[in-house]
C-alpha positions as CSV (number, residue, x, y, z in Angstrom):
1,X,-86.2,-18.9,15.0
2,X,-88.8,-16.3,15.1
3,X,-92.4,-16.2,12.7
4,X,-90.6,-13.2,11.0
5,X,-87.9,-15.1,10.5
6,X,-89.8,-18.3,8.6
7,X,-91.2,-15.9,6.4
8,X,-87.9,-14.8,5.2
9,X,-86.9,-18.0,4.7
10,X,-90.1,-19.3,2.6
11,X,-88.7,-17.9,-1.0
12,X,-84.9,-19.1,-1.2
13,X,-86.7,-22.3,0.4
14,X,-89.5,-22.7,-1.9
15,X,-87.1,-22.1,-5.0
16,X,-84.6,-24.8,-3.5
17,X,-87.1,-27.3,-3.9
18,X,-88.4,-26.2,-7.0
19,X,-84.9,-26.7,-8.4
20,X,-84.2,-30.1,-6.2
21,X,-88.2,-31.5,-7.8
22,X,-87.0,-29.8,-11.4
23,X,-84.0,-32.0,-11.5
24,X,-85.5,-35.4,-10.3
25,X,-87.8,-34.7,-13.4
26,X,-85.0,-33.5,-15.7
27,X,-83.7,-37.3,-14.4
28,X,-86.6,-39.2,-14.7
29,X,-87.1,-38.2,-18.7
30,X,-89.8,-35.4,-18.0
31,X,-88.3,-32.0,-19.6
32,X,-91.6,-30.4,-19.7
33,X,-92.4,-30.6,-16.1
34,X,-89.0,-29.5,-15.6
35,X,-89.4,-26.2,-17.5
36,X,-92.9,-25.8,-16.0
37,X,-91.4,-26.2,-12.2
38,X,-88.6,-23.7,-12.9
39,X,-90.8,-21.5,-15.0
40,X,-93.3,-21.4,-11.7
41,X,-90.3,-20.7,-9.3
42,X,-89.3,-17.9,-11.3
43,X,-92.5,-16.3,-10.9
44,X,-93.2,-16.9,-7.5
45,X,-90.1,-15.8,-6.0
46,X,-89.5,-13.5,-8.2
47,X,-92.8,-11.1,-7.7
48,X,-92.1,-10.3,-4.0
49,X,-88.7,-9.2,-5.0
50,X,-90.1,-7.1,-7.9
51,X,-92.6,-4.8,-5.2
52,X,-90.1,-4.7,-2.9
53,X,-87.6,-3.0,-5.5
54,X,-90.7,-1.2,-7.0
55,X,-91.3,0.2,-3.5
56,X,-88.0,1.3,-3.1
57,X,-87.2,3.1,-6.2
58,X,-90.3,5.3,-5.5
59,X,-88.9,6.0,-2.2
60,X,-86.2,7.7,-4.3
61,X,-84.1,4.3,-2.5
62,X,-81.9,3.2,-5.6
63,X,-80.6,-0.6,-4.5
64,X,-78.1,-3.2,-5.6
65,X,-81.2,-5.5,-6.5
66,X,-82.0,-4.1,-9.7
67,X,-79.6,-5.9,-12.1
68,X,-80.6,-9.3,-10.2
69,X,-83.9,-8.2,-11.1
70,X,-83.3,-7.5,-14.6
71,X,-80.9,-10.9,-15.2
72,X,-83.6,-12.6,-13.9
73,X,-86.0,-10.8,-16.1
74,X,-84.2,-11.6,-18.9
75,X,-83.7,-15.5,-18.0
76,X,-87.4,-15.7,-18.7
77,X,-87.7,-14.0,-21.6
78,X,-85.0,-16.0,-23.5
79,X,-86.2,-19.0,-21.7
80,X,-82.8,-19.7,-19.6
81,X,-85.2,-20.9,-16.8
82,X,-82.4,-22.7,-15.1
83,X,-79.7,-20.1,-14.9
84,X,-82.8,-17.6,-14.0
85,X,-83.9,-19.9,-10.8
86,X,-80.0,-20.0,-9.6
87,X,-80.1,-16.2,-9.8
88,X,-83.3,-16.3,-8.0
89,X,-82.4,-18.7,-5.0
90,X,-78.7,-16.3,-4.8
91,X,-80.9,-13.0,-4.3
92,X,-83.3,-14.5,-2.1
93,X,-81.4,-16.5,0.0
94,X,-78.9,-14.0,0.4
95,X,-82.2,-11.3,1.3
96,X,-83.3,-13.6,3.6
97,X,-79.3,-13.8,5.5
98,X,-79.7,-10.2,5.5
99,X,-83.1,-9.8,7.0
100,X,-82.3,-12.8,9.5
101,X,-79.1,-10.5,10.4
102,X,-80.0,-7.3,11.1
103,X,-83.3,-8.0,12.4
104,X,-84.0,-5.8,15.7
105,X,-84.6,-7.0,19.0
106,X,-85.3,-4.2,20.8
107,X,-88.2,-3.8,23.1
108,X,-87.3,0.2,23.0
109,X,-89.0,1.8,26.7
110,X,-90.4,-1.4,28.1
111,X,-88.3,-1.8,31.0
112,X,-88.5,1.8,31.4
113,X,-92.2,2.0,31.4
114,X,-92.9,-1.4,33.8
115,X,-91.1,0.9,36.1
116,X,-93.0,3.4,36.8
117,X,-95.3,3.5,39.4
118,X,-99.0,3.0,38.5
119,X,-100.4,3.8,42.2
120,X,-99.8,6.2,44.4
121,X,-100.6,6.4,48.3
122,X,-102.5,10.0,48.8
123,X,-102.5,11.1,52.6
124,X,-106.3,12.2,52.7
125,X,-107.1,13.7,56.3
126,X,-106.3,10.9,58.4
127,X,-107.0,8.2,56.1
128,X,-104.4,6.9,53.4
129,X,-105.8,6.1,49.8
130,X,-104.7,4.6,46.6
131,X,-104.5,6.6,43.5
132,X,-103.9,6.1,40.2
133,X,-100.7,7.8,40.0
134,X,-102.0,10.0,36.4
135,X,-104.3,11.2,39.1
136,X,-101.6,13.0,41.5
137,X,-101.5,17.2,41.8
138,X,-99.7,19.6,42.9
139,X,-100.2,20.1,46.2
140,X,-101.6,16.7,47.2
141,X,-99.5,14.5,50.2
142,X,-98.1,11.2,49.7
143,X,-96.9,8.7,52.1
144,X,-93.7,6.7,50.0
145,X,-93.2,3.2,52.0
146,X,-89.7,1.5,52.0
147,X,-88.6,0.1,48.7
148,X,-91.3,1.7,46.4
149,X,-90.3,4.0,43.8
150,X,-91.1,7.5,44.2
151,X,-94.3,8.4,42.0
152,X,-93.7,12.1,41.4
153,X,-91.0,14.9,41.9
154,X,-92.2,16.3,45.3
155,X,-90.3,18.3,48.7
156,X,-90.0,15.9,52.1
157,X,-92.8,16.9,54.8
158,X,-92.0,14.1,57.3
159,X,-89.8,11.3,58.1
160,X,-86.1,10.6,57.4
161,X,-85.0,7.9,54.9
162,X,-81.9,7.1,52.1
163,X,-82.9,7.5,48.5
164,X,-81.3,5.6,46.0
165,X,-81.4,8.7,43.1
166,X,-79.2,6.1,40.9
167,X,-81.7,5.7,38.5
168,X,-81.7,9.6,38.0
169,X,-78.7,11.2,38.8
170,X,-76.2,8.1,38.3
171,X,-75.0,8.9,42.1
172,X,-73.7,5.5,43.4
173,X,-74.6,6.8,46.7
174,X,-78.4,6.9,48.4
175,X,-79.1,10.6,49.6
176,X,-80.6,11.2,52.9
177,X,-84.1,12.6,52.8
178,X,-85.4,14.4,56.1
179,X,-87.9,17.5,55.9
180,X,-87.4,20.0,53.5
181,X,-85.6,17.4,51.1
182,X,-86.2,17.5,47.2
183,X,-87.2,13.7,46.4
184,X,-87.4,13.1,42.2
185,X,-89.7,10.7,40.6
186,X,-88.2,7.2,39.6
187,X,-86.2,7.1,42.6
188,X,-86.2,4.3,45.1
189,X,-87.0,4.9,48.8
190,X,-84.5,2.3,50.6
191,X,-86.1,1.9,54.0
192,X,-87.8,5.0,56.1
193,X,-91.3,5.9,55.6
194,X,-91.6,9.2,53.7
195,X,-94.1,11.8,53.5
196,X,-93.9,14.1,50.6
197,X,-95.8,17.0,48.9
198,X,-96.0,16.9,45.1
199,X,-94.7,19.6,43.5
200,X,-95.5,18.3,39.8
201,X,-98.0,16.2,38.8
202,X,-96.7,12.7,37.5
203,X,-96.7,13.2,33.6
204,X,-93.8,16.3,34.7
205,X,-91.9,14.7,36.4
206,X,-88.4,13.9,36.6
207,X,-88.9,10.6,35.7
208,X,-91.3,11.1,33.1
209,X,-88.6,13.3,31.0
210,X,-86.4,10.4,30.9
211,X,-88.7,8.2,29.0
212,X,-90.0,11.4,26.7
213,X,-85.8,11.9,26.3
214,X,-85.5,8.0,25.1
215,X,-88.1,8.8,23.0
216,X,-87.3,11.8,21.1
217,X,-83.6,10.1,20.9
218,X,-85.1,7.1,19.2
219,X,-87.1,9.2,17.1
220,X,-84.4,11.2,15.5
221,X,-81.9,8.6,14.4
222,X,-81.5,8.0,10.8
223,X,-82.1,4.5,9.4
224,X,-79.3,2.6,8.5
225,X,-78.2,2.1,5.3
226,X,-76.9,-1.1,3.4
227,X,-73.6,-1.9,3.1
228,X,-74.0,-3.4,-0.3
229,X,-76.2,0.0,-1.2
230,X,-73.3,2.3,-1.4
231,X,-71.7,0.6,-4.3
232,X,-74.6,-0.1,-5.9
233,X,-75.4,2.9,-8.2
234,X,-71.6,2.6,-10.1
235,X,-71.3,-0.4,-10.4
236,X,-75.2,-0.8,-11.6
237,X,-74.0,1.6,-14.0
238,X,-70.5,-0.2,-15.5
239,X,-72.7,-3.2,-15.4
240,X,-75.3,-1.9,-17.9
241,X,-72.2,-0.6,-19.7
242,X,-70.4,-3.5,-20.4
243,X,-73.7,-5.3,-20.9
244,X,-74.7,-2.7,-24.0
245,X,-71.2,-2.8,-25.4
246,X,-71.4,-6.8,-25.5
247,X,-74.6,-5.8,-28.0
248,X,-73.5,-3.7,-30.2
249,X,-70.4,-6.2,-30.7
250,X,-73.1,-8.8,-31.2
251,X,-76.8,-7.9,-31.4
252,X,-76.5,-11.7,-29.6
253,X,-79.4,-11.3,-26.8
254,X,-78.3,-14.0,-25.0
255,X,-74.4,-12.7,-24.8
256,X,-76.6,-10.0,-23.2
257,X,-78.2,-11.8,-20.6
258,X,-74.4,-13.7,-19.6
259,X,-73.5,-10.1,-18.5
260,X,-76.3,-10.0,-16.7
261,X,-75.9,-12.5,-14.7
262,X,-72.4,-13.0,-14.1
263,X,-72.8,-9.7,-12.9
264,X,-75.7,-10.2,-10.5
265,X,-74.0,-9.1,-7.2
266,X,-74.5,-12.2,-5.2
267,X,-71.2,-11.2,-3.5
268,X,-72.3,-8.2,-2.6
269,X,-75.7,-9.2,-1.1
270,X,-74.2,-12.3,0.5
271,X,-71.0,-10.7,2.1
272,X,-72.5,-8.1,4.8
273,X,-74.8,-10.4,6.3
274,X,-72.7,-13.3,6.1
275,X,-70.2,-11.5,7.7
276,X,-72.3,-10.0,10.2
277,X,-73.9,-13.1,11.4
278,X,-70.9,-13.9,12.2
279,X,-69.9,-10.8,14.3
280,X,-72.5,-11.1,16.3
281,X,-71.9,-14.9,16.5
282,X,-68.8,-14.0,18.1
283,X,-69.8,-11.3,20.0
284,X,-72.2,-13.3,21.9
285,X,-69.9,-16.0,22.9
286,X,-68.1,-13.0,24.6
287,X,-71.2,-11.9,26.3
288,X,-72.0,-9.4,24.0
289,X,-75.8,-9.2,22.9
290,X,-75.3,-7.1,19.7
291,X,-79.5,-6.3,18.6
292,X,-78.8,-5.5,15.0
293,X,-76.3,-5.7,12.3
294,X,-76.7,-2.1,11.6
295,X,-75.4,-1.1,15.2
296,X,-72.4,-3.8,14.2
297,X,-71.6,-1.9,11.0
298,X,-72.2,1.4,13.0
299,X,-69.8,0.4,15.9
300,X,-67.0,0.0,13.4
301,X,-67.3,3.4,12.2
302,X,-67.2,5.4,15.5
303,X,-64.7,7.7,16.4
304,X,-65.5,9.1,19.8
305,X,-66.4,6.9,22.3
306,X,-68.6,8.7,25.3
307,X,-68.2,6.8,28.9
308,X,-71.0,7.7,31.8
309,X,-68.7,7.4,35.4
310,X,-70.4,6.0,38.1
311,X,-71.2,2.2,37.4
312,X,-69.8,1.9,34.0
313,X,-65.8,3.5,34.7
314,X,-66.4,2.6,38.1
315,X,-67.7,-0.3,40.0
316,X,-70.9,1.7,40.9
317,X,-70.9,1.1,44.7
318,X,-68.6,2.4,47.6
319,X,-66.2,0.4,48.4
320,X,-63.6,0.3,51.1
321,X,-60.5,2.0,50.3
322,X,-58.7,2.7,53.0
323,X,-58.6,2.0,57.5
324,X,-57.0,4.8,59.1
325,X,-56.1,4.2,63.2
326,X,-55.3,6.8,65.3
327,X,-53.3,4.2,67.8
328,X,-51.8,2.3,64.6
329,X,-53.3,-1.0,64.5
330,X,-56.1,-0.9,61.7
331,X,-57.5,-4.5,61.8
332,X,-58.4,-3.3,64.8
333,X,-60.3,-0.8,63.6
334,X,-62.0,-2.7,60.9
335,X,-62.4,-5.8,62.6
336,X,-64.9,-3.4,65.6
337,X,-66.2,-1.4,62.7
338,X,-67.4,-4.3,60.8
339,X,-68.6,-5.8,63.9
340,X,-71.0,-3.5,64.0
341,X,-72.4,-3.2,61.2
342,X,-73.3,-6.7,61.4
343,X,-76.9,-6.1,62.1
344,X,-77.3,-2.6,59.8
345,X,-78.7,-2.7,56.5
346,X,-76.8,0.1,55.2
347,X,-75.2,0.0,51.8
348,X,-71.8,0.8,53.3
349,X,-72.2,-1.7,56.0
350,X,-72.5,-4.1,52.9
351,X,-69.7,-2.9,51.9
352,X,-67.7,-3.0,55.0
353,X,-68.6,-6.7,55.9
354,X,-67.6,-8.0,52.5
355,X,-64.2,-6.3,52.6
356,X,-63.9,-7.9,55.8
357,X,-64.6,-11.2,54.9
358,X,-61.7,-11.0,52.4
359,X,-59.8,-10.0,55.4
360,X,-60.2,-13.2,56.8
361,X,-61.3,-11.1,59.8
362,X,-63.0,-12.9,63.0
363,X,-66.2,-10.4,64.0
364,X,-68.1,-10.3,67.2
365,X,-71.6,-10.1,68.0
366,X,-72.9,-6.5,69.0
367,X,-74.8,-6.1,72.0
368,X,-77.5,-3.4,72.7
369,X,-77.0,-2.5,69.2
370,X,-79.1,0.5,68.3
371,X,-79.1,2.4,65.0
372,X,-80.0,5.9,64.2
373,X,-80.7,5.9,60.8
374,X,-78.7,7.6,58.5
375,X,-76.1,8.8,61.0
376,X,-74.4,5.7,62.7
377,X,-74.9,2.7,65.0
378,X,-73.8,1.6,68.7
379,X,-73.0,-1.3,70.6
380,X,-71.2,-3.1,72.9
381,X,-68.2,-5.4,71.6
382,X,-66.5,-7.0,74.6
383,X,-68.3,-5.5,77.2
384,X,-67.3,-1.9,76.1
385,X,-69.5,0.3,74.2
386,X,-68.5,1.7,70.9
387,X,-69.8,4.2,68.3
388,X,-69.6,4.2,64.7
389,X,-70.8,6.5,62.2
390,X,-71.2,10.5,60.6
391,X,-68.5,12.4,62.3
392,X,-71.2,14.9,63.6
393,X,-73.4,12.1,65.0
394,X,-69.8,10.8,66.8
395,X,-69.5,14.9,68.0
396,X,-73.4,14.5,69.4
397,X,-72.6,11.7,71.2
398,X,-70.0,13.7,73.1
399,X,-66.6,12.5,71.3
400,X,-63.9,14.9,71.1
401,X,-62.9,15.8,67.7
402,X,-59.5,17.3,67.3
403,X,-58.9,20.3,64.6
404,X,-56.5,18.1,62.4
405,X,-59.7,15.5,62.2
406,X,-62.2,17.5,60.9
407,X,-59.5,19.8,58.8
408,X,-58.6,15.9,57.1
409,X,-62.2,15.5,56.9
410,X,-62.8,18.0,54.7
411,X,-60.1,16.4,52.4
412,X,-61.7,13.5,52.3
413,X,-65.1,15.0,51.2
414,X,-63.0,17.0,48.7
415,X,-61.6,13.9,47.5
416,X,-65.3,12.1,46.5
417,X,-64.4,10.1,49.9
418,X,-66.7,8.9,52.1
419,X,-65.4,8.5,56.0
420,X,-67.4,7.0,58.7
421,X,-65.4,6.9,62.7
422,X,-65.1,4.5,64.9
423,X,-65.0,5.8,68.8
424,X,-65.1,4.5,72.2
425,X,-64.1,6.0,75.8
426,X,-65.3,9.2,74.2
427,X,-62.2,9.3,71.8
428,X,-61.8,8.8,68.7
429,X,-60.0,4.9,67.6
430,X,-60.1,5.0,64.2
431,X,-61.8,5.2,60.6
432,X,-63.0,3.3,57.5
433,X,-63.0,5.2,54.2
434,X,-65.2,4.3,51.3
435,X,-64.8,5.5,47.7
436,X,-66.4,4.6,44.3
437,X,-63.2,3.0,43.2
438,X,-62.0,2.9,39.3
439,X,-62.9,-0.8,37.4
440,X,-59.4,-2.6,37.3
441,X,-60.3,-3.5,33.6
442,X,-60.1,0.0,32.1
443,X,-56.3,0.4,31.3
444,X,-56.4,-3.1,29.5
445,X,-59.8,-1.3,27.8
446,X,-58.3,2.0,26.7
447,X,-54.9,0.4,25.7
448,X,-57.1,-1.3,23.6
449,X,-59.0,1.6,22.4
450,X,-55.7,3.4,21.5
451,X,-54.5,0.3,19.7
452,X,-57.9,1.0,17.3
453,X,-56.8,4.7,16.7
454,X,-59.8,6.1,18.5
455,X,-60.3,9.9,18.4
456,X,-61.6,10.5,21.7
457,X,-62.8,8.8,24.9
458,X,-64.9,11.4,27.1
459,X,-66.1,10.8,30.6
460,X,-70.1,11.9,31.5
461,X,-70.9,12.1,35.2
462,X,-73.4,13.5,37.9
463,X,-71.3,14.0,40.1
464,X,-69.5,17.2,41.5
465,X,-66.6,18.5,39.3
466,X,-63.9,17.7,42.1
467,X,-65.1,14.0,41.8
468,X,-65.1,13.8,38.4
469,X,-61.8,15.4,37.8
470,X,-60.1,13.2,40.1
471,X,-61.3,10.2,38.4
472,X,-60.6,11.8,35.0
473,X,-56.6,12.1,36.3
474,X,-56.8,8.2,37.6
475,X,-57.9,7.4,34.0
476,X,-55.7,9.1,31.9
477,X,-59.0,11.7,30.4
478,X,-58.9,15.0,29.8
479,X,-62.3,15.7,28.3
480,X,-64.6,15.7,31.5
481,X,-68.2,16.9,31.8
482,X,-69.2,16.8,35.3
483,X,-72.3,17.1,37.4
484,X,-74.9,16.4,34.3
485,X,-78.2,15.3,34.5
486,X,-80.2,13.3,31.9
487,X,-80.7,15.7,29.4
488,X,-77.0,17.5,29.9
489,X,-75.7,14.0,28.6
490,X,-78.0,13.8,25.7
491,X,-76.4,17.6,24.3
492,X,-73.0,16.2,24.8
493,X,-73.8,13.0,23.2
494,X,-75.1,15.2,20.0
495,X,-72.4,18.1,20.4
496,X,-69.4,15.3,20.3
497,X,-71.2,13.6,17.3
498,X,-71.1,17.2,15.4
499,X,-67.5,17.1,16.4
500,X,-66.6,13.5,15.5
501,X,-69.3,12.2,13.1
502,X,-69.9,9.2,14.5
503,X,-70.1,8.2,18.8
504,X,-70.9,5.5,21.1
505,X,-72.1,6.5,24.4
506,X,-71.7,3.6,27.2
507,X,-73.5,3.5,30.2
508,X,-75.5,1.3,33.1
509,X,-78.2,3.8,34.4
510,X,-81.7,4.6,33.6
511,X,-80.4,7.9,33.6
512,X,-77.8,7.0,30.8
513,X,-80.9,5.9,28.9
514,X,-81.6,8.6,26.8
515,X,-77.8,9.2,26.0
516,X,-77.7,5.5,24.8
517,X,-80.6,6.2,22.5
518,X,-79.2,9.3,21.2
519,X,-75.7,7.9,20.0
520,X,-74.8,6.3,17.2
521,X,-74.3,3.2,19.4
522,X,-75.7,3.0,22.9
523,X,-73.4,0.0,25.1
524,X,-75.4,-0.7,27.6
525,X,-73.2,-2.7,30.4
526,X,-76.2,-4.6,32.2
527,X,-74.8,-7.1,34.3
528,X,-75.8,-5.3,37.4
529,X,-77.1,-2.3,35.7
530,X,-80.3,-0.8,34.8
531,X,-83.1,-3.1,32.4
532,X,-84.1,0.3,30.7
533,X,-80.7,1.2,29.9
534,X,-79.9,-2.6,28.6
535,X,-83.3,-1.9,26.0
536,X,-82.1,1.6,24.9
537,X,-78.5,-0.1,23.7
538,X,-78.1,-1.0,20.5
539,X,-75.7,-3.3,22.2
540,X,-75.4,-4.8,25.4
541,X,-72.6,-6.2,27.7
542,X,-74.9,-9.3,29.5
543,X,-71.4,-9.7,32.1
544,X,-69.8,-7.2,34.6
545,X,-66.5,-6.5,32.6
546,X,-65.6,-3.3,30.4
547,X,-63.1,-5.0,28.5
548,X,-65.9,-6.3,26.3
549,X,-66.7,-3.1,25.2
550,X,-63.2,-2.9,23.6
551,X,-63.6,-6.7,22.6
552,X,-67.0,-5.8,21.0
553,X,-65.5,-2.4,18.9
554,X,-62.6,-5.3,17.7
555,X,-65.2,-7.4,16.2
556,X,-67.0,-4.9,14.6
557,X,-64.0,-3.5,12.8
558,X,-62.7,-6.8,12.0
559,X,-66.4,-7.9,10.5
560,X,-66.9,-5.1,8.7
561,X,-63.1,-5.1,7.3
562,X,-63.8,-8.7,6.2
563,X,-67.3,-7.7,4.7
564,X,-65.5,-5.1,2.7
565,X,-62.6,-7.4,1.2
566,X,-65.5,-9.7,-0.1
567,X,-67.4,-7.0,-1.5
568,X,-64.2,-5.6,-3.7
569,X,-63.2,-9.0,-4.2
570,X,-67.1,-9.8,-5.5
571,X,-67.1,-6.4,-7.7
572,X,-63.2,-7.6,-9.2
573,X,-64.4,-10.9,-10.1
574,X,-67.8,-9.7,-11.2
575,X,-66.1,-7.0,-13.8
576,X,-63.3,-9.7,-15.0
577,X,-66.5,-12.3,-15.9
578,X,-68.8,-9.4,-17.6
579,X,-66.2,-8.7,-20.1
580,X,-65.4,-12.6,-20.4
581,X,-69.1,-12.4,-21.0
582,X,-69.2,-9.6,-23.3
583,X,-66.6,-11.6,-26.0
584,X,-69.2,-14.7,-26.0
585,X,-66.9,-17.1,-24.0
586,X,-69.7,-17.6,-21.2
587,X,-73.2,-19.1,-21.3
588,X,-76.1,-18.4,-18.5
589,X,-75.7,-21.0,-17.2
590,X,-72.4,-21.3,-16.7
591,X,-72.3,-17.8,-15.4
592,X,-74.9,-18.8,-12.8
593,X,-72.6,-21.7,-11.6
594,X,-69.3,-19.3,-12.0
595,X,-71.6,-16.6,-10.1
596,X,-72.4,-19.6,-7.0
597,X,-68.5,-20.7,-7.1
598,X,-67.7,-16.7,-6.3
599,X,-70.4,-17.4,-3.6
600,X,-68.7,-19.8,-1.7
601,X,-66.0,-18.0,-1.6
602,X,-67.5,-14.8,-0.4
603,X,-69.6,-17.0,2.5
604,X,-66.2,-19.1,3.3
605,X,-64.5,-15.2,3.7
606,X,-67.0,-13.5,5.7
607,X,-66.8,-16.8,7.9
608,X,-63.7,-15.7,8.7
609,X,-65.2,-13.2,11.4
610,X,-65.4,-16.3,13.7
611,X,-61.3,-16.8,14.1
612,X,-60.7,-13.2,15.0
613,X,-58.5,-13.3,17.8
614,X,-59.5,-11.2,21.0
């Protein structure tokens, strides 16, 4: 437990031992010391509460506190220490619940900002300098090494390379960069040497928007409001009500003061974080890091839920999806294919191995293997020499490519496929298709998302609208926004909350980042995805599996359905004992037990949270 956390705790556990050392006295024959003890308990605990309320109500902030305040006021006057000090442990213990609950874990930007680059290399003549990278200008040349992360938007001079553009675009992808090439900030260079010219300096750049996004996202969200708080000002009121009504039958102060506090809303302070403590309890044994109660209590309330494509609805990487053979045998194909790629780094060649490993496939070693990167690789595979790669680079290499090829080609680009041929004898044996392929969990998620009555489910991507529609028609959506970059997800984020009231946007990438911040609810899923996206969510999936994001909106309406029964429950109860109260048939003290019987219940009810079935 945290420092913040201890000093939460120090009033309901001061006040516990005042009341355990008042009644050893009370035991031992000593009334006075016992009066003193509880007398000094009251005032202790009782003056933070006061300037916190104080504070509050000139913040125009009108809270459920006040009539624990004013029964515990009251206690003291009429010298009902003991029935005062049980008041005072219920409000602060149940405070301290509260703050322990929705106390905020987030680190918001840090991941984001550790990421960027601090140094630059600037090309200088023929020398190569470091630089800070706040120093960079338009204009100036830099030399971006293999796996460093591009320091500023800038156009390719020299050199050829992939660029993973994840981070940015949410392109599963890396995107060949040869002269000529845009290149954006926060980008990573995968393995050729580039040489760039900076067309912004670093504090414009693509990369910087992001974190500026997150921050003007963060910025803007309104603070979350207590549970408890909403029913606070009525029944404040019918409290005060029933409490004046048992005076004029009685002009019996104390009959006054059993109103009081058998109306002190212990329920209602207890059963939200109770109940919440629990949810995210739960949530975390699912893998599900929920960072405060408010995002919880806000989860349950959402009606649209807004899904970024690649990584989150997908798996985020190409994967083989198909072997086509032009003389019919397709392990074949594969098995030479994968061969291959053996000894090329490639993200497909990953890929390709791994599919052929569940294949059970026996590969030979390549001889005279070259690779031109970006385009395909050669080698010889029982002593004949094959080619496998881009179809141009196959065509450059002198293999024939028939008209119904290249027309089927075409469909596979239009398709969101990726094809890479396999040749040998100057003919064409075969290929290996790769796709970004749909996550196997999402029917069981958005069966469970229609079981929940959801409004909407909307799908956010960067890629091109082809893609994206053909996902959406795998997945059953028909509210598609294709081809959006960072900010273009942020206005559909806060255009679907105008629409729905209330969203979640889910997503893996840094470029989901500032969507995540600007919904109600960011899910981040960061069990492969992106740190900075994992601190912008209010709540984060810690495994690989989007079910949990339909397991974690289950919880959240489950916890805040139980939260509610206790709190109606805890206002019935409350009402039936004030007018009990209000006829004379109820001491303070009696009302204070009655008050920590209703307690039990309300704890053992929000408790409940725990057995929800998933």
């Amino acid at each position: 437990m945290s420092k913040l956390d201890l000093k939460n705790f120090i009033i309901p556990g001061l006040v516990l031992l005042g009341l355990i050392a008042a009644a050893l006295f009370w035991l031992s024959g000593r009334p006075e010391t016992y009066t003193n003890i509880l007398m000094t308990m009251m005032v202790i605990g009782t003056a933070p509460v006061l300037w916190r309320m104080t504070k509050d109500l000139l913040n125009a902030h009108f809270g459920i506190d006040i009539i624990a305040v004013a029964a515990i006021a009251g206690a003291f006057l009429l010298n009902q220490f003991l029935a005062g000090t049980v008041i005072l442990l219920m409000l602060s213990g149940g405070e301290a619940l509260e703050a322990y609950a929705l106390q905020r874990a987030r680190r918001e930007l840090t991941a984001l900002l550790s990421r960027v680059p601090t140094v630059a290399h600037k090309r200088q003549g023929g020398e190569i300098i470091d630089v800070a990278v706040a120093q960079i200008k338009v204009e100036d040349t830099l030399i971006i090494k293999p796996g460093e992360v591009v320091p500023a938007d800038g156009i390719v001079l020299d050199g050829a390379s992939e660029v993973d553009e994840s981070a940015i675009t949410g392109e599963s992808v890396p995107v060949e960069k040869r002269a000529g090439s845009l290149v954006y900030s926060g980008s990573v260079n995968d393995s050729g040497v580039l040489e760039i010219r900076a067309t912004k300096p670093a504090n414009e750049s693509t990369y910087e928007k992001i974190i500026n996004l997150v921050k003007q996202a963060s910025e803007s969200r309104a603070p979350m409001v207590r549970l408890a708080d909403r029913y606070s000002v009525w029944f404040t009121a019918v409290t005060f009500i029933i409490a004046l009504a048992a005076w004029q039958m009685a002009h019996d102060p104390i009959r006054l003061l059993s109103v009081l506090v058998v109306a002190t809303p212990c329920p209602l302070i207890l059963a939200t974080p109770i109940a919440i403590m629990s949810g995210v309890s739960k949530s975390a044994s699912r893998g599900i890091i929920v960072k405060s109660g408010g995002a919880l209590e806000k989860l349950a309330e959402v009606n649209a839920f807004i899904f970024d494509k690649t990584g989150t609805l997908t798996l985020g990487a190409p994967e083989v999806t198909g072997v086509k053979s032009y003389d019919g045998d397709q392990n074949q194909i594969l098995k030479y294919a994968a061969s291959l790629d053996q000894l090329s780094n490639h993200i497909l060649a990953r890929s390709l191995l791994a599919h052929a490993k569940k294949s059970n496939l026996d590969l030979n070693y390549p001889n005279n293997f070259q690779e031109k990167f970006g385009d395909g690789v050669q080698g010889e595979l029982d002593g004949r020499k094959y080619l496998f790669g881009k179809l141009a680079f196959l065509q450059q290499q002198g293999i024939s490519v028939a008209p119904d090829v290249l027309a089927e080609h075409e469909q596979y680009q239009k398709q969101g496929k990726i094809a890479v041929y396999l040749a040998a004898g100057g003919q064409l044996q075969g290929a290996v298709l790769f796709a970004d392929v749909v996550r196997p969990e999402i029917a069981n998620l958005f069966s469970e998302m229609k079981m929940q009555k959801l409004d909407k489910i909307v799908m956010l991507t960067g890629d091109k609208k082809n893609v994206a529609e053909l996902i959406g028609q795998q997945l059953g959506l028909t509210d598609i926004h294709a081809e959006c970059l960072p900010e273009d997800k942020v206005k559909e984020v806060q255009e679907h909350k105008k629409e729905f009231g209330s969203v979640a946007m889910v997503g893996d990438g840094v470029n989901d980042a500032p969507a995540l911040a600007a919904a109600d609810v960011g899910v981040a899923i960061g069990g492969h995805g992106s740190t900075a996206s994992s601190e912008s969510g209010d709540i984060v999936v810690t495994v690989d599996d989007l079910s949990r994001v339909g397991q974690a909106l289950k919880i959240a309406r489950a916890t805040l359905k139980i939260a509610k029964q206790s709190i109606f429950v805890g206002i019935g109860v409350s009402i039936l004992l004030m007018i009990i109260a209000a006829f004379g048939h109820i001491i303070p003290v009696y009302g204070a037990l009655l008050q920590e019987g209703l307690d039990v219940l309300v704890i053992l009810n929000a408790l409940r949270v725990n057995f929800v079935k998933i």
